[in-house]
Backbone as JSON, one array per atom type, in Angstrom:
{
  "sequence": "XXXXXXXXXXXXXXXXXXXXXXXXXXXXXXXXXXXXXXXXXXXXXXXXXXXXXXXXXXXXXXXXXXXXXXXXXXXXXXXXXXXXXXXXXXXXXXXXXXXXXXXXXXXXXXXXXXXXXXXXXXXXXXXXXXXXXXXXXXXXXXXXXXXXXXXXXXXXXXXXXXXXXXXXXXXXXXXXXX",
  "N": [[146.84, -37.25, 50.99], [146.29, -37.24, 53.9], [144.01, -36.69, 53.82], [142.26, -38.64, 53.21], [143.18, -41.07, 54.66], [141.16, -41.02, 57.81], [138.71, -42.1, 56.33], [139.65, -44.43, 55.56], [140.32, -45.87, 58.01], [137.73, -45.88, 59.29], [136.24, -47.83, 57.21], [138.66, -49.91, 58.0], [138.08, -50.5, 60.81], [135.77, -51.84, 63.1], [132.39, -52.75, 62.2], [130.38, -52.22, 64.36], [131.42, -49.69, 65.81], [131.17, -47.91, 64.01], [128.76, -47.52, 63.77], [127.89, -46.42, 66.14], [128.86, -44.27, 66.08], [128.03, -42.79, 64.29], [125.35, -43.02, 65.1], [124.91, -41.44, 67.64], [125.91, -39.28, 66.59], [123.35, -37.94, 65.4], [119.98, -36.87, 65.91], [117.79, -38.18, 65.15], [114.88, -40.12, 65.59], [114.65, -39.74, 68.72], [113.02, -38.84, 70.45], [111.27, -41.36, 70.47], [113.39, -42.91, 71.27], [113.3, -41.67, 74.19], [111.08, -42.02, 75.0], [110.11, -45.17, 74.99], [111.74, -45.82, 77.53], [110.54, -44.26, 79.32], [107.98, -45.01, 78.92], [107.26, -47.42, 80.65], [107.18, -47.38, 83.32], [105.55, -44.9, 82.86], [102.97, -46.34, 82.28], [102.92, -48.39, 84.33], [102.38, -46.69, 86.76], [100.13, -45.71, 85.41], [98.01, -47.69, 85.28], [98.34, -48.51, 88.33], [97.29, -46.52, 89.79], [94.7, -46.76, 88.33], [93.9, -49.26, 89.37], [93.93, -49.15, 92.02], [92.02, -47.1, 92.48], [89.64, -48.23, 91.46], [89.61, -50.6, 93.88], [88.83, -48.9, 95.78], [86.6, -47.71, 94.85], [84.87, -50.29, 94.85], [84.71, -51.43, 97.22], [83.58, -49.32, 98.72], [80.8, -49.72, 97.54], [80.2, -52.09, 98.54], [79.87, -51.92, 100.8], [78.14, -50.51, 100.83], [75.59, -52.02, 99.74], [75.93, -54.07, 101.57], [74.72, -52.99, 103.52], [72.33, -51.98, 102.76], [71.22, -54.71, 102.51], [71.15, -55.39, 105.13], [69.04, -53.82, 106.18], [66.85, -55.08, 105.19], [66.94, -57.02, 106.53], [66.71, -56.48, 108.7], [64.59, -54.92, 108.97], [62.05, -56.9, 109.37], [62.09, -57.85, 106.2], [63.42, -60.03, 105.04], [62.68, -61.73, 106.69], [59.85, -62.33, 106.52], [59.31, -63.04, 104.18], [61.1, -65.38, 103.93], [63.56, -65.31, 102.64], [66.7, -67.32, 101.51], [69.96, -67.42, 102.06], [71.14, -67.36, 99.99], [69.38, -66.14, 98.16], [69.02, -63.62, 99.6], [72.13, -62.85, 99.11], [71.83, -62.12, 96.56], [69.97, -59.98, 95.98], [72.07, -58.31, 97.31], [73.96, -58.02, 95.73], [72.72, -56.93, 93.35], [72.44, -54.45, 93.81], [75.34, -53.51, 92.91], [77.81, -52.17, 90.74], [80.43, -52.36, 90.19], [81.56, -54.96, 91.18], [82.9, -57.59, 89.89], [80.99, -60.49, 88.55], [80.09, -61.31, 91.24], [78.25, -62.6, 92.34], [79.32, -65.4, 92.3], [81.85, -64.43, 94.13], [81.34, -63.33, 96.16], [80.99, -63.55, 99.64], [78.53, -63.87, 102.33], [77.36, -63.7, 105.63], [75.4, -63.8, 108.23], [74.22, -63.12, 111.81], [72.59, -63.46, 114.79], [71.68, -62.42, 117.9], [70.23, -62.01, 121.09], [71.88, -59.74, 122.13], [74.79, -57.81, 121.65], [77.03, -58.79, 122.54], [76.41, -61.16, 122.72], [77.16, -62.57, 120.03], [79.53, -63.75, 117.36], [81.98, -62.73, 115.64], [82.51, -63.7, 112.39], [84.94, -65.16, 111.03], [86.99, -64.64, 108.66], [88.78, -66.77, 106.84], [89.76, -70.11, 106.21], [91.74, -72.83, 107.34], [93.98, -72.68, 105.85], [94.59, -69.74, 104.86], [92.51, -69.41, 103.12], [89.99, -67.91, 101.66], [86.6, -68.79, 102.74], [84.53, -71.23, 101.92], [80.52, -70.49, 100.98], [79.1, -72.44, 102.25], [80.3, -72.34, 104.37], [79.22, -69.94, 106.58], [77.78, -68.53, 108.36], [73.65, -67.9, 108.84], [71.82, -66.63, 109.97], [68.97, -64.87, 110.79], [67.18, -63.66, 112.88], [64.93, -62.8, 114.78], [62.24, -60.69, 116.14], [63.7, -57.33, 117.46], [65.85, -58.78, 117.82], [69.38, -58.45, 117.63], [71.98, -58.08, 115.26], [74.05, -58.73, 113.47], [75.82, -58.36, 110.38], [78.0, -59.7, 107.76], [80.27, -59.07, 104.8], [81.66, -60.68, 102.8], [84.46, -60.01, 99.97], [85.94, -61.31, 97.32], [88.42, -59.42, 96.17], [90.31, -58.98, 92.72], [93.01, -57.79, 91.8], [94.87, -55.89, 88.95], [97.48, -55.54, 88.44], [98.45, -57.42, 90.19], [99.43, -60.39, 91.31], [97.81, -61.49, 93.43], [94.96, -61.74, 95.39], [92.75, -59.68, 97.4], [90.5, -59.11, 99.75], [87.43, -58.3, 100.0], [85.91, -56.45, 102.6], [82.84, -55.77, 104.45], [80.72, -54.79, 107.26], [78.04, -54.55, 109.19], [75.96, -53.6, 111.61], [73.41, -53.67, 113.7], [70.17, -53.72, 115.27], [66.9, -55.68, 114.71], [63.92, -54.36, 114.12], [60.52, -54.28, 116.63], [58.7, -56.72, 114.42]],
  "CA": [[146.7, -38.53, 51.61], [145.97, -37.31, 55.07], [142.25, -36.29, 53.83], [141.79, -40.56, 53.03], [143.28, -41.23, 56.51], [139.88, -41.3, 58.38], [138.3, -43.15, 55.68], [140.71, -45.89, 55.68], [140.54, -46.03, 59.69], [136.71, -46.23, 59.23], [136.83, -48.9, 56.41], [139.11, -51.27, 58.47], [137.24, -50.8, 61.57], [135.02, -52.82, 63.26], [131.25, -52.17, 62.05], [129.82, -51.65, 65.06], [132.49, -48.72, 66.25], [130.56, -46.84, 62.8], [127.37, -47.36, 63.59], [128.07, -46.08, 67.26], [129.02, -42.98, 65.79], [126.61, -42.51, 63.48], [123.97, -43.28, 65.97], [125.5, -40.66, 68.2], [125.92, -37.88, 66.07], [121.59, -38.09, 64.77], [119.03, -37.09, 66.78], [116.55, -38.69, 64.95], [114.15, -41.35, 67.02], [115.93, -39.68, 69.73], [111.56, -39.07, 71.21], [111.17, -42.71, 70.55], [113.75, -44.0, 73.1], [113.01, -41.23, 75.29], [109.6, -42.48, 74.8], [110.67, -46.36, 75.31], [112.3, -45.63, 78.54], [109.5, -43.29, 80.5], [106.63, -45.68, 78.85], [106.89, -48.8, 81.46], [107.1, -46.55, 84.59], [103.89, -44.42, 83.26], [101.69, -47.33, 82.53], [102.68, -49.16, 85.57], [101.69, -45.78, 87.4], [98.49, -45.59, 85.2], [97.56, -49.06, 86.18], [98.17, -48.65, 89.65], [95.71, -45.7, 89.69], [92.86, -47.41, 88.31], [93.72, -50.48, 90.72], [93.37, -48.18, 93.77], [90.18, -46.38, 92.36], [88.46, -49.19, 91.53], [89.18, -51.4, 94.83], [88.07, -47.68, 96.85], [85.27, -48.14, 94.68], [84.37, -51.83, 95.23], [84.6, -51.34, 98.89], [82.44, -48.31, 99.11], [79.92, -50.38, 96.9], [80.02, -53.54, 99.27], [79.68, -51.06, 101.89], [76.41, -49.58, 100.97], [75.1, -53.04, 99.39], [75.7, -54.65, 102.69], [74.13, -51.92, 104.95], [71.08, -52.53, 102.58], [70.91, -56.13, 103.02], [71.09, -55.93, 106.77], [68.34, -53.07, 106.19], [65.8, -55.81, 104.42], [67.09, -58.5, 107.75], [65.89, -55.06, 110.09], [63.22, -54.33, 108.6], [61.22, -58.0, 108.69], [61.18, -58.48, 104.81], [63.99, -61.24, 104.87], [61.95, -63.27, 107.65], [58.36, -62.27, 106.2], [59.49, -64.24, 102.78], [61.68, -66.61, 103.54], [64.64, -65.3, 101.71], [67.62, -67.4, 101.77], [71.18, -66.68, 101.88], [71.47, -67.55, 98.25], [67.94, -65.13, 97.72], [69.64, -61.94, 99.94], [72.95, -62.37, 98.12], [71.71, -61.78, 95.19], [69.69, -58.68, 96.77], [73.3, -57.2, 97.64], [74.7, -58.49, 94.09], [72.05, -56.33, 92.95], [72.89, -53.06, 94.27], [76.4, -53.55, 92.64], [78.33, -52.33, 89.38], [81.76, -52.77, 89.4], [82.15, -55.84, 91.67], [82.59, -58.41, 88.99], [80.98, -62.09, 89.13], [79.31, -60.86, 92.4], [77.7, -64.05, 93.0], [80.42, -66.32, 93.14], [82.93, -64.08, 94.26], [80.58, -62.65, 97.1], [79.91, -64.6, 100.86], [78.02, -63.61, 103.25], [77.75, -63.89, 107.06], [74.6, -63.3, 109.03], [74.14, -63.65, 112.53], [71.86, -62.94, 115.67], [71.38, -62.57, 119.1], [69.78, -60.82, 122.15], [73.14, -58.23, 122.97], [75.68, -57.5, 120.67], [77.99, -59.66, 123.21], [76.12, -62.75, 121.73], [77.52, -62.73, 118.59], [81.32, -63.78, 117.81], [82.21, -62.21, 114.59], [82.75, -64.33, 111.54], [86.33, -65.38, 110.3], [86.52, -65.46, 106.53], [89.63, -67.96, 106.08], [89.68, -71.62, 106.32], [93.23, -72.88, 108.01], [94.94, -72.53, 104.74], [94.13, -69.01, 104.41], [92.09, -69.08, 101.7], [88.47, -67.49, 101.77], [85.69, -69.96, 103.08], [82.93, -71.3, 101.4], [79.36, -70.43, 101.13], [78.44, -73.48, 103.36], [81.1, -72.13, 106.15], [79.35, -68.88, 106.86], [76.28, -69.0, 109.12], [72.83, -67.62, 107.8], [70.3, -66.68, 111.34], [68.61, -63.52, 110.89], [66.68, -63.85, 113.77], [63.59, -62.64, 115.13], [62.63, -59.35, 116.1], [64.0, -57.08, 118.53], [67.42, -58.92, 117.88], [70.99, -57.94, 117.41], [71.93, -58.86, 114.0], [75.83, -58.74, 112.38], [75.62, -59.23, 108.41], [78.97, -58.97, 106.98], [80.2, -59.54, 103.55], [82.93, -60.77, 102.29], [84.07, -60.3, 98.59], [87.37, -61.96, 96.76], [88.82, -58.51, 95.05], [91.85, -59.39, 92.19], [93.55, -56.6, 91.43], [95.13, -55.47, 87.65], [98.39, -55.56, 88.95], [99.14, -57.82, 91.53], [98.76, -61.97, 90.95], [97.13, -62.54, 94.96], [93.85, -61.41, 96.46], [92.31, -58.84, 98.41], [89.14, -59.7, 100.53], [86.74, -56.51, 100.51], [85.17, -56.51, 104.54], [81.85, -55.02, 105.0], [80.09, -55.36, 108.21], [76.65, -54.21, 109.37], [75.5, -54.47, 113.23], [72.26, -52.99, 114.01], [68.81, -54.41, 115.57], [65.66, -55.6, 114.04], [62.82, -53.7, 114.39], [59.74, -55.45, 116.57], [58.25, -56.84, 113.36]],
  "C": [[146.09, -38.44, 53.0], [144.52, -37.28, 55.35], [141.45, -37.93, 53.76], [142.29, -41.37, 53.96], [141.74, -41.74, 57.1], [138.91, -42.17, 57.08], [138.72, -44.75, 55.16], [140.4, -46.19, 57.07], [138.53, -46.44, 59.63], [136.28, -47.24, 57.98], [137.34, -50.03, 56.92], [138.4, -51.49, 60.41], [136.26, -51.23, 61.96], [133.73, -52.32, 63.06], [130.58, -51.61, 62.97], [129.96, -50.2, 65.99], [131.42, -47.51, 64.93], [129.7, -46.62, 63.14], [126.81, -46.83, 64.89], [128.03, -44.5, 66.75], [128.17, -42.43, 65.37], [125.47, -42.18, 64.19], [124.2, -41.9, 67.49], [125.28, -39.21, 67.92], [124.28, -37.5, 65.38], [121.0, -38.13, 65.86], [118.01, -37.66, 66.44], [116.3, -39.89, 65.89], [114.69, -41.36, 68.24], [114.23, -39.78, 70.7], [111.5, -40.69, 71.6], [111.71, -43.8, 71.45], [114.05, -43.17, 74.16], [111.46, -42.05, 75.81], [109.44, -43.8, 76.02], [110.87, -46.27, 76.98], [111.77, -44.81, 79.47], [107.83, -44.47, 80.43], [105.9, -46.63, 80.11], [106.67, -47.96, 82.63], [105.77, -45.74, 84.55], [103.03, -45.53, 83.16], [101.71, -48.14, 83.8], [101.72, -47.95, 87.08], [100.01, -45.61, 87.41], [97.75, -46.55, 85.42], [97.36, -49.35, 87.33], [97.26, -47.53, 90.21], [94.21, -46.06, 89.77], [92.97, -48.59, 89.38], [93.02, -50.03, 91.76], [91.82, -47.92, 93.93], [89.22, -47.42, 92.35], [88.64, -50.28, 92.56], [88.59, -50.25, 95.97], [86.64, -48.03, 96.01], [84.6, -49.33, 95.25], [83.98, -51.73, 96.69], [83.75, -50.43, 99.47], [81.23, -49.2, 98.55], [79.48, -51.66, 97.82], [79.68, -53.06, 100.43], [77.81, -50.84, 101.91], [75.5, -50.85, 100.61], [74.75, -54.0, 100.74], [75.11, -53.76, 103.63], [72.5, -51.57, 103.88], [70.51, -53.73, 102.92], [70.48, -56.29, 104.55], [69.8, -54.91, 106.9], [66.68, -54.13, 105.51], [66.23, -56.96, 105.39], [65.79, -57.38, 108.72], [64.59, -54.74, 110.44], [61.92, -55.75, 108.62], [61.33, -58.63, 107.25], [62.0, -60.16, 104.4], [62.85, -61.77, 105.33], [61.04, -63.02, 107.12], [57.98, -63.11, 104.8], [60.31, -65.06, 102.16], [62.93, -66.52, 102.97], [65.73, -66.17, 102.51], [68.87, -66.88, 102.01], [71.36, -66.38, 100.5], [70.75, -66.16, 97.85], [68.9, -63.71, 98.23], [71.67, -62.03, 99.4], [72.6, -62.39, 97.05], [71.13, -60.37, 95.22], [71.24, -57.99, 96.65], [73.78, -57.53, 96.68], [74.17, -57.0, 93.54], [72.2, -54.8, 92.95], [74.52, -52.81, 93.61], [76.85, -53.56, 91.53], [79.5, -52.63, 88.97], [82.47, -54.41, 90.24], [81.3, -57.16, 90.65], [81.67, -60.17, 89.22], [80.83, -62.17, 90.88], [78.76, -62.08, 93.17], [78.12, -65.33, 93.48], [81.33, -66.0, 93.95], [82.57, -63.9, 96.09], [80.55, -63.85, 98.48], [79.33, -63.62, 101.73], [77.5, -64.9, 104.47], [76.2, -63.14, 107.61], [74.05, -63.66, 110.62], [73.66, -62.71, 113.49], [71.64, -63.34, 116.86], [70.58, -61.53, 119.82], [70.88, -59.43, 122.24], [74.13, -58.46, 121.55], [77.38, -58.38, 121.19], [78.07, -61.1, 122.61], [76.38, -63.25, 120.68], [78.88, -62.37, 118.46], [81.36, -63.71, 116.16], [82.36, -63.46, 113.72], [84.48, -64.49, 111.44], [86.02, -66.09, 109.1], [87.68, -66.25, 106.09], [89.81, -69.16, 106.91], [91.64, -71.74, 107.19], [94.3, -72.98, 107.07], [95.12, -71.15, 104.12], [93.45, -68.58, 103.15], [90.4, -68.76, 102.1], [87.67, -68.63, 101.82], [84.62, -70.19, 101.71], [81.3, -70.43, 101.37], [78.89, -71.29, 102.57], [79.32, -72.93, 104.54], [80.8, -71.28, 107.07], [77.83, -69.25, 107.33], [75.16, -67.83, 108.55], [71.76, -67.99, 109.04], [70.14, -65.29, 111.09], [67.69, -62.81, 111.82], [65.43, -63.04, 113.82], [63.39, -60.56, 115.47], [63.05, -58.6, 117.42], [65.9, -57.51, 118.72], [68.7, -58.45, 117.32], [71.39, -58.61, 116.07], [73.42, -58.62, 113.58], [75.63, -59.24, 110.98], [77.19, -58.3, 108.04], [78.98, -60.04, 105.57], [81.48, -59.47, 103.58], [83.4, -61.08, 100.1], [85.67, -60.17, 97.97], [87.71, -60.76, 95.31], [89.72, -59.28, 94.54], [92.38, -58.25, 91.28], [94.09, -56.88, 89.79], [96.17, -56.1, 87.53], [99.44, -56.74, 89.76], [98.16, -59.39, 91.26], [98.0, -62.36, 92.22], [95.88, -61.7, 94.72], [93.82, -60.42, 97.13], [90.88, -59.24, 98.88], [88.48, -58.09, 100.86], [86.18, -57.49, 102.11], [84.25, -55.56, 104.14], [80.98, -55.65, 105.85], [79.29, -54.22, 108.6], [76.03, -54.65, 110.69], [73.99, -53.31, 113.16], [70.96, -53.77, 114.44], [67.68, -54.36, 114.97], [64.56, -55.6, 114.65], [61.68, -54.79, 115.02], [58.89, -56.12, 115.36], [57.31, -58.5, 114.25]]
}
């Protein structure tokens, strides 16, 4: 009788007390919720990786895009044909592979004087902080001989993360007598 003991005691016990045990004593799918339980922590890792890389990218890219642009203000070829703002962002669009929707996302800022005193930097948010317009950002590329500031501003959105990042690239240098 004592050997039908534990089978009586497991019998009137509560199902889930069995299936505890059971589940206990089996290693099987034991990978599976090791698995489960390391998965969310690496993909949030491997996600936050590529985030990083690709806003270091973006920013090196807006970098060199804008220090062309201000290189085609420098050089005469803006003023010699007229390009707009619209016309030289698309120029620095152009130079660019991973910054998405470039054209809307993108503003630019160009501005000129005699001294480098004469010129009062841009501010890229409105009084609600939210990134300006097109129309808010001034667009003088001036003549030659002058002091020129071209920055860019460009509305990163990360993988990760529901807000904003604003790439900055700025460009001071004088244009050539042309």
């Amino acid at each position: 009788m004592a050997t039908h003991r534990p089978a009586l005691e497991e019998a009137n016990s509560p199902p889930h007390r069995c299936c505890f045990k059971r589940l206990a004593a089996t290693e099987r799918g034991s990978t599976l919720v090791e698995f489960a339980i390391i998965a969310l922590p690496f993909f949030i890792l491997l996600f936050g990786a590529f985030d990083i890389g690709f806003y270091y990218w973006g920013s090196e890219e807006l970098e060199n895009a804008t220090a062309y642009g201000a290189r085609l203000v420098r050089t005469g070829q803006v003023q010699a044909n007229g390009l707009t703002q619209a016309q030289l962002k698309a120029e620095i669009c152009g130079r660019t592979a991973v910054l998405v929707a470039c054209s809307s996302r993108l503003r630019l800022d160009v501005r000129s004087g005699r001294s480098l005193a004469d010129i009062t930097p841009p501010l890229p948010f409105d009084s609600n902080g939210v990134l300006k317009g097109d129309a808010d950002f001034l667009y003088l590329p001036g003549s030659g001989n002058d002091v020129i500031l071209v920055s860019a501003f460009y509305n990163w959105r990360l993988l990760l993360k529901p807000s904003d990042y604003i790439l900055r690239a700025t460009t001071v240098t004088r244009n050539e007598p042309f």
